[in-house]
VORO-649756 format. One record per residue (C-alpha): x negated, y, z negated. Coordinates in steps of 0.5 Angstrom, whole numbers, plus 500, padded with zeros to 3 digits. Layout:
% residues N
XYZ
...
//
This chain:
% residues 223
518235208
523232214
524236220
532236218
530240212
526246215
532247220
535255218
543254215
547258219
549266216
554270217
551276222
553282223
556283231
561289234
567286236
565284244
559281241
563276237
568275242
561273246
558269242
559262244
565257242
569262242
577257243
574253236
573260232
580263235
583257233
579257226
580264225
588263226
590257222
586261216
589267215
597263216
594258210
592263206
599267206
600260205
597260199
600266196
607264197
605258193
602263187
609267188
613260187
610257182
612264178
606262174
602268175
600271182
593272185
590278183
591283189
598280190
599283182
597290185
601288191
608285186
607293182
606297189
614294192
617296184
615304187
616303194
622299199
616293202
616286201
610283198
608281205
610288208
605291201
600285203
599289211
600296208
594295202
590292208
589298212
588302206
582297203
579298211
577306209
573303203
569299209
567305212
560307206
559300207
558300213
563293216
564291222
570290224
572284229
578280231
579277225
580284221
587287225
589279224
588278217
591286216
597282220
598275219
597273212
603279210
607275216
604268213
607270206
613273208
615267211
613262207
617265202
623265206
623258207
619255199
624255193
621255186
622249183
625249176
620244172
614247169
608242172
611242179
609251178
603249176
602245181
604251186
599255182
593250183
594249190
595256192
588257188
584252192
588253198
586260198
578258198
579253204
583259208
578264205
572260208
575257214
576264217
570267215
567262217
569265224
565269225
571274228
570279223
572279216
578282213
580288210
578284203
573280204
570284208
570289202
567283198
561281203
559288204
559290197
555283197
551285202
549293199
548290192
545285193
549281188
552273190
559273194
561270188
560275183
562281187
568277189
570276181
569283179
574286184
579281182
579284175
579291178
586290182
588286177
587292172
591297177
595292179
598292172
598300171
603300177
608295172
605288177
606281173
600277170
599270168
595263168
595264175
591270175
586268170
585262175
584265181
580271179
575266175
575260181
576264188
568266188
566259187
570256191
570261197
561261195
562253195
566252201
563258207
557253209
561248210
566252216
561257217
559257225
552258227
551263232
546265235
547274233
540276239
543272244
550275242
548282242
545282249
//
């Protein structure tokens, strides 16, 4: 067995806001933490045009503005401090990146769609579709990987993951298809876009987390 085998891989740790502001590489985290949450509203505007079936939180989002004046990033950001009072029996510890998220990828979105029309042949949709699934786990696991604090979502996930004991990737799916059943109550749109990123965002985000997650020291951070 080699020394590089017996090395402990980073995990995520849970730290109140002001330890994870002085936790260490603080500049590399905001930066990684920002371009996260812009490219997975990103990600969502791409599902949006690709018109092919929207992400399984966007068809709750798509069904809430049919009853309320919002755009769909005005619902991203009003689902987002609604999902924070599910953190509270969890136990989460929210962070930087909690308010960012619950603020930046409803901006993300919206601007990107203001800027990104749909296009008219079906493969250059299913295009859009496919990359916004898999940019949405590069952002997922790029702003996790942070280490500022999950967002409203994902922290859902994680603490979920956390308390159960069951795997990011199992927690994540069962969520989608729970919000995407609400969603559907509330009149919002179910596609082939759907049923890809319900089934391939926990994998890919469960793949791709180890990679861009920053190792931190929590002992030294909490003291």
């Amino acid at each position: 067995m080699t020394l590089t085998s017996e090395l402990p891989r980073p995990a995520l740790v849970d730290l109140g806001p002001l330890a994870q502001l002085r936790a260490g590489r603080l500049p590399e985290r905001l930066v990684r933490l920002l371009v996260g949450l812009v490219l997975y509203g990103v990600s969502l505007a791409l599902m949006v045009r690709g018109d092919l079936g929207l992400a399984p939180w966007d068809v709750l989002h798509s069904g809430l503005i049919r009853h309320v004046p919002l755009t769909l990033g005005q619902a991203v950001v009003v689902m987002s401090f609604v999902v924070l009072l599910l953190w509270v029996p969890l136990r989460e510890m929210p962070g930087v990146g909690t308010v960012a998220n619950a603020l930046v990828v409803g901006f993300s979105a919206d601007a990107t769609l203001a800027v990104l029309d749909a296009p008219a042949p079906l493969v250059a949709r299913a295009g859009l579709m496919v990359g916004g699934v898999l940019l949405c786990g590069f952002a997922s696991a790029l702003y996790i990987g942070a280490q500022l604090g999950r967002g409203p979502r994902d922290g859902l996930m994680t603490g979920l993951a956390r308390r159960t004991g069951w795997s990011i990737r199992l927690v994540r799916t069962g969520l989608e298809v729970a919000v995407v059943l609400v969603g559907l109550t509330l009149g919002g749109v179910l596609g082939l876009g759907t049923v890809l990123y319900a089934l391939a965002i926990g994998p890919l985000t469960q793949l791709l987390l180890p990679v861009f997650l920053v190792d931190l020291d929590a002992h030294r951070a909490g003291h």
